[in-house]
C-alpha positions in Angstrom: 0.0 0.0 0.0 1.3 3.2 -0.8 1.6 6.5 1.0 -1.2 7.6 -0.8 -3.5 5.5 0.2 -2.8 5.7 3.5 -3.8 9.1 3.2 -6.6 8.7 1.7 -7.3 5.8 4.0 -6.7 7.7 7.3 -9.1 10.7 5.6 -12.1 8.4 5.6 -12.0 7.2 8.9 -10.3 9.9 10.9 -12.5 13.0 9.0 -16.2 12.4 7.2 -16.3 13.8 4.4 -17.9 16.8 4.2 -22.6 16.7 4.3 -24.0 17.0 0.9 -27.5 19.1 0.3 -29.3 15.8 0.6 -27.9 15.4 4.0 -28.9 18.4 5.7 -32.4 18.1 5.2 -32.6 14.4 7.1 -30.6 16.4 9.6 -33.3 18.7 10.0 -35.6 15.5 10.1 -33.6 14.1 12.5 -33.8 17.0 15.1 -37.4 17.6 14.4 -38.1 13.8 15.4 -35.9 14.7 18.3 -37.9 17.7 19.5 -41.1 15.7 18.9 -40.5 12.7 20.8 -39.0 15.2 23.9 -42.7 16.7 23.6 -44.4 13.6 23.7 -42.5 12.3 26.4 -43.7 15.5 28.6 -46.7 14.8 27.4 -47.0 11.3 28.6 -45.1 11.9 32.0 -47.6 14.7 32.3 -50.7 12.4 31.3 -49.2 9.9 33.6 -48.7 12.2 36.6 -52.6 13.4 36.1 -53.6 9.7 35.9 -52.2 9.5 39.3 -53.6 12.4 40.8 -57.1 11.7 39.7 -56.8 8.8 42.2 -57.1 11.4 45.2 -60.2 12.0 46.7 -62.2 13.0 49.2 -64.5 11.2 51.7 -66.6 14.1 53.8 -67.8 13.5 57.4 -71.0 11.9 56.6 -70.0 9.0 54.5 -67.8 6.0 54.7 -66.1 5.2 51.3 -65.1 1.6 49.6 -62.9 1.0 47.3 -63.4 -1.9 44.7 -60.5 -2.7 42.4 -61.3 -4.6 39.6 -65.0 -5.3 41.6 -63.8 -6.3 45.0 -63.3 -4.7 48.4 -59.7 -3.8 49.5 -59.1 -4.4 53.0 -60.6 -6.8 55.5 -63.7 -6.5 58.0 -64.1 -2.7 59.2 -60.6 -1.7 57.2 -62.4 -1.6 54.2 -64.5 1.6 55.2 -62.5 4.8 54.9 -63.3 7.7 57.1 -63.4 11.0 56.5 -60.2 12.7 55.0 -58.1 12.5 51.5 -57.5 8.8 50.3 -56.1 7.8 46.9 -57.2 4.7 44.9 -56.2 3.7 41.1 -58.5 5.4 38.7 -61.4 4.1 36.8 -61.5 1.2 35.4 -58.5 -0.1 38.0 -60.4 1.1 41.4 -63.8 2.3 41.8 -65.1 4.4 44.9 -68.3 3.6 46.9 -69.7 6.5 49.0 -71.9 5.4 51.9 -73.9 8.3 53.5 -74.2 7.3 57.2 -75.3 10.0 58.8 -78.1 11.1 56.1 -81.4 10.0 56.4 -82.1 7.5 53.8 -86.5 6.9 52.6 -88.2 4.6 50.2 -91.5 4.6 49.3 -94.3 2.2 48.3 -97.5 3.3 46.7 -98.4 -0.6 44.9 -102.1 -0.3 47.2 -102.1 3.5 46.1 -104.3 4.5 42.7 -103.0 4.9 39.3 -101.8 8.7 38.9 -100.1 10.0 35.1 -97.3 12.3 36.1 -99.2 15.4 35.0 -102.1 14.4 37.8 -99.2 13.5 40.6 -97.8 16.9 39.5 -100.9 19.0 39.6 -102.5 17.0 42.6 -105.0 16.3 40.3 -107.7 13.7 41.1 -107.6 11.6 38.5 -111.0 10.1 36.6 -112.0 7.6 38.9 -115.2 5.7 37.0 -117.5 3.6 38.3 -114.8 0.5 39.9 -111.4 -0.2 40.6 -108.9 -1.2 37.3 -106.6 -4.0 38.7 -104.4 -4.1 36.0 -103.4 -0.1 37.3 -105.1 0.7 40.2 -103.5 -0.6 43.6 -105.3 -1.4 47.4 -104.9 -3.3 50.3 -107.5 -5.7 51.9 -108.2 -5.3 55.5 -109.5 -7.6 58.0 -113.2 -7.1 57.3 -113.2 -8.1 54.0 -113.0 -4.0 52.6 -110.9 -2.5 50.4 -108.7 0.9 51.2 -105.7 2.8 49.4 -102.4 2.8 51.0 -99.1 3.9 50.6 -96.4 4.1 53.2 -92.9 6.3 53.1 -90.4 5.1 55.6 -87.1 6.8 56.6 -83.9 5.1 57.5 -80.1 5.3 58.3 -77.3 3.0 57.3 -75.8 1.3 60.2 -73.6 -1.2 58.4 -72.6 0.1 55.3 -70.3 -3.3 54.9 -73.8 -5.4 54.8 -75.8 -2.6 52.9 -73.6 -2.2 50.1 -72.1 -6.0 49.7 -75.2 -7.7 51.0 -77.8 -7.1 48.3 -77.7 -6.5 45.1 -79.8 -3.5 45.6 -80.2 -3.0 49.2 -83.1 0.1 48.7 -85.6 -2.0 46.4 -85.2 -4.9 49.4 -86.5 -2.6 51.6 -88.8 -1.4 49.4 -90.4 -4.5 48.9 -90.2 -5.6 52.7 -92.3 -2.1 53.3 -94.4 -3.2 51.1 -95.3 -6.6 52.9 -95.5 -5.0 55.9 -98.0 -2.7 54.8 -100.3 -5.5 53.1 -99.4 -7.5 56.3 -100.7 -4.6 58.6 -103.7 -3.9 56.8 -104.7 -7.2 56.6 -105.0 -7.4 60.4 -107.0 -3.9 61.0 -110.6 -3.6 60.5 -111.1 -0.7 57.8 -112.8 2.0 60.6 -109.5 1.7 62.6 -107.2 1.6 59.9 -108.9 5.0 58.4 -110.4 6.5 61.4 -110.2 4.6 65.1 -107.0 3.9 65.0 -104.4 5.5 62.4 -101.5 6.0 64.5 -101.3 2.2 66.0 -101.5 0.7 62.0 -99.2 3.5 61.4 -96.4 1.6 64.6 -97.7 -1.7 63.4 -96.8 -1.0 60.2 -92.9 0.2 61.1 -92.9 -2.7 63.9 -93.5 -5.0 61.1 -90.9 -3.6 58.9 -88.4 -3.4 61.6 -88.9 -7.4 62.4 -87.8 -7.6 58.7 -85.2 -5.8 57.8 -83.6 -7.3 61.0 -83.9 -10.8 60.1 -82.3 -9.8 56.6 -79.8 -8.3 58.6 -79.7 -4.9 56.0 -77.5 -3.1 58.2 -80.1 -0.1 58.6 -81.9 1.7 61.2 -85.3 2.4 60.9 -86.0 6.4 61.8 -90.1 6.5 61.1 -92.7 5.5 59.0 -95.0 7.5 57.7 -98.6 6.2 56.3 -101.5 7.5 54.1 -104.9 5.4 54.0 -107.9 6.7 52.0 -111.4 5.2 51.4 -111.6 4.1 47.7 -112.2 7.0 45.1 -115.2 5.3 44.1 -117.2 4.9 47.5 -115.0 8.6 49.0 -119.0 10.0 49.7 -120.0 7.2 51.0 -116.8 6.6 53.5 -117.3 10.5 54.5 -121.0 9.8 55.4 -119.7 7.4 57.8 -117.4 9.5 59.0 -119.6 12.1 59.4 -122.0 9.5 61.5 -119.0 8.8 63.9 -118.3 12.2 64.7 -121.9 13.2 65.1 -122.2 9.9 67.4 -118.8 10.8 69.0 -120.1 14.5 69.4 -123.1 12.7 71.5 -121.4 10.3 73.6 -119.2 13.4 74.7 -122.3 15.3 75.2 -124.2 12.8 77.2 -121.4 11.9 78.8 -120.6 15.7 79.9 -124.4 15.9 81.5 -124.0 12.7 83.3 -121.3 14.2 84.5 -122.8 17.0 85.8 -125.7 14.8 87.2 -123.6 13.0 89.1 -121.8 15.8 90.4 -124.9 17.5 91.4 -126.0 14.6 93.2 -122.7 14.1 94.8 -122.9 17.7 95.9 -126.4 17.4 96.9 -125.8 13.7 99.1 -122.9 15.6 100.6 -124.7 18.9 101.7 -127.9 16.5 103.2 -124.8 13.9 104.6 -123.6 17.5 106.3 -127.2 18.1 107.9 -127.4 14.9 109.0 -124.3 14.9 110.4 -124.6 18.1 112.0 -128.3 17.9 113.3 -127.3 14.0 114.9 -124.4 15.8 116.8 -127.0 18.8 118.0 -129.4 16.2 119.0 -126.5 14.4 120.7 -125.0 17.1 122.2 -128.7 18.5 123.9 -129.4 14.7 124.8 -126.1 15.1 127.0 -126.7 18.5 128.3 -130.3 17.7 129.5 -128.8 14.0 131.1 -125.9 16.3 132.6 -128.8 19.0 133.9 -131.4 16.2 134.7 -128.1 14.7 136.6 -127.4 17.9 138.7 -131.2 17.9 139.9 -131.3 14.9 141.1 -129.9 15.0 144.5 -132.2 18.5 145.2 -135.5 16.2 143.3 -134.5 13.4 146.4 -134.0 15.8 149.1 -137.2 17.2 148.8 -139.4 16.4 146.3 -142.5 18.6 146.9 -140.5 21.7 147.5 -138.5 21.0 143.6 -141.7 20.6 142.0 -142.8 23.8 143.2 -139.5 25.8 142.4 -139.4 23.7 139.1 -143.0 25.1 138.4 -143.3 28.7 139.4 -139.7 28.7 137.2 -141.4 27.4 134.2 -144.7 29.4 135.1 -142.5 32.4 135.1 -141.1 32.0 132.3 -144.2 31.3 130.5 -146.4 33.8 131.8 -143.6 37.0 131.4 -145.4 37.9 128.0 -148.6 37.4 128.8 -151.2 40.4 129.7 -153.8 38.8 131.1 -153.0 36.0 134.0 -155.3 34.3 135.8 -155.1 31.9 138.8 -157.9 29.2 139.5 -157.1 27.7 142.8 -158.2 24.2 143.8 -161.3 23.1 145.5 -160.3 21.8 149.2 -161.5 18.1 147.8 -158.8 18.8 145.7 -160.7 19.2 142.2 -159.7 21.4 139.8 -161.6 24.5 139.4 -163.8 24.8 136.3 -163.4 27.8 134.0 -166.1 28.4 131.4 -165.6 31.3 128.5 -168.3 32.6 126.7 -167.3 33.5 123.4 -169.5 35.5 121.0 -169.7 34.4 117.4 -169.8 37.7 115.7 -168.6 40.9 117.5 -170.6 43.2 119.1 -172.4 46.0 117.3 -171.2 49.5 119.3 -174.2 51.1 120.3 -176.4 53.7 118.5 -176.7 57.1 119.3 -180.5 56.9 120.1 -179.1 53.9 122.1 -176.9 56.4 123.9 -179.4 59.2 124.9 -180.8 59.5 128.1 
């Protein structure tokens, strides 16, 4: 090899030859690409970093929260419930949050023995057009004990106890208790005569009614708490004047009783007054009579040892006493001794039937 082309040989490897125009422009290419993939790599880390950060969130201090990844519960027993505070899970479709209110008062309601209503009627508070019978294929009711038919619905208001049990439990843990409302309500009615369930005795189907529901959702274990029950019975639309006739009859009949009952009341107090005032007199005229029995034994008492010293001498001072005290009004007094056989002398009044005439003045001249 000559010294040539070792030159030559040295230039190639040592020193490129020098870009031609075709060159520059991949070049430019080349850094292009370059600043391209350096964007989409901040891109990415930056779509990365907000994947991660949508994981945060936020359970407030009414709720409990759970977190399913990939549809199951992370944690064991009561560690799956987070409490209040900032947590972070994977986001969607990795982890998915459950929020449990715990604190807020949950209701369902049941209107299957209420009537059909459209949505424009239920809006409006429209009654809607009854006719002349019950649809069943629409209209709902609830039989009661004697055989008669009322409408019914029933609203009840709960809290979530054990949000472990509500949530992983039942499939839908609010339609359960809807439906177990609903039996109870059909149960309750069932077992109440219509005049109590409507009238007599609203407020004890009304506890029935939430005593019943309680007894179920207990056995079910839903991991609730039952708050109240609230209840609405009407007569059927159809027989509504009839049903208010009745009612009318009661409260006239009640209106009655009350009133006889008030004057019996008022009888009896009289007569209770009156018995006590005569009960008084008695009383008080028995302990007069008692009391004058005991003074005149106590005086008869005190004259008896004067009555056996002397006997003829008392009798007198006893008389001319009483004698005095008979004769002090009296103008004219007169004294008829007895005859010295001892009989009594006789007196003899002659009395004139009409009065005398006073005497004329011829009558009167000498």
């Amino acid at each position: 090899m000559s010294d040539h082309e070792h030159s030559d040989h040295d230039h190639d490897y040592g020193h490129p030859p020098a870009p031609e125009a075709g060159d520059a422009s991949s070049q430019a290419l080349a850094e292009a690409l370059r600043s391209s993939f350096a964007v989409v790599k901040i891109i990415m880390a930056l779509l990365i970093a907000g994947f991660f950060c949508s994981g945060f969130f936020v359970v407030g201090p009414a709720e409990k929260a759970i977190i399913l990844r990939f549809g199951k519960p992370v944690g064991v027993g009561q560690k799956v419930l987070l409490g209040s505070g900032l947590h972070w899970a994977f986001p969607y479709p990795i982890d998915e949050v459950v929020r449990i209110p715990i604190t807020e008062v949950q209701s369902v309601t049941t209107d299957n023995g209420w009537y059909y209503t459209t949505p424009a009627e239920e809006a409006s508070g429209q009654e809607p057009n009854i006719g002349t019978s019950l649809d069943p294929t629409r209209d709902g009711c609830a039989i009661t004990a004697d055989r008669n038919i009322i409408h019914s619905k029933a609203t009840l208001y709960y809290h979530i106890a054990d949000p472990v049990r509500y949530v992983f439990g039942f499939t839908n843990a609010a339609e359960t208790i809807r439906n177990l409302l609903d039996e109870s309500l059909l149960y309750t009615a069932a077992h109440y005569k219509v005049d109590d369930a409507l009238y007599n005795d609203s407020g004890g189907f009304q506890e029935a009614v939430k005593e019943r529901v309680s007894q179920l959702t207990d056995q079910e274990q839903l991991g609730i708490v039952i708050d109240n029950c609230e209840i609405q019975n009407i007569p059927p639309l159809q027989l509504a004047d009839v049903f208010a006739q009745v009612a009318t009859s009661l409260q006239n009949r009640d209106a009655d009783i009350r009133s006889a009952s008030s004057d019996a009341n008022n009888v009896l107090l009289q007569a209770d007054a009156q018995s006590n005032a005569i009960v008084n007199q008695a009383e008080a005229a028995r302990t007069n009579y008692v009391a004058s029995v005991i003074a005149d034994a106590r005086r008869f008492n005190d004259l008896l040892p004067e009555y056996e010293t002397n006997r003829d001498l008392f009798v007198q001072i006893t008389l001319l006493q009483a004698m005095g005290d008979a004769l002090t009004n009296v103008q004219d007094k007169m004294f008829l001794p007895l005859h010295p056989d001892g009989r009594p002398t006789e007196l003899r009044l002659i009395l004139n039937r009409e009065l005398p005439q006073p005497p004329s003045a011829e009558q009167t001249q000498p």
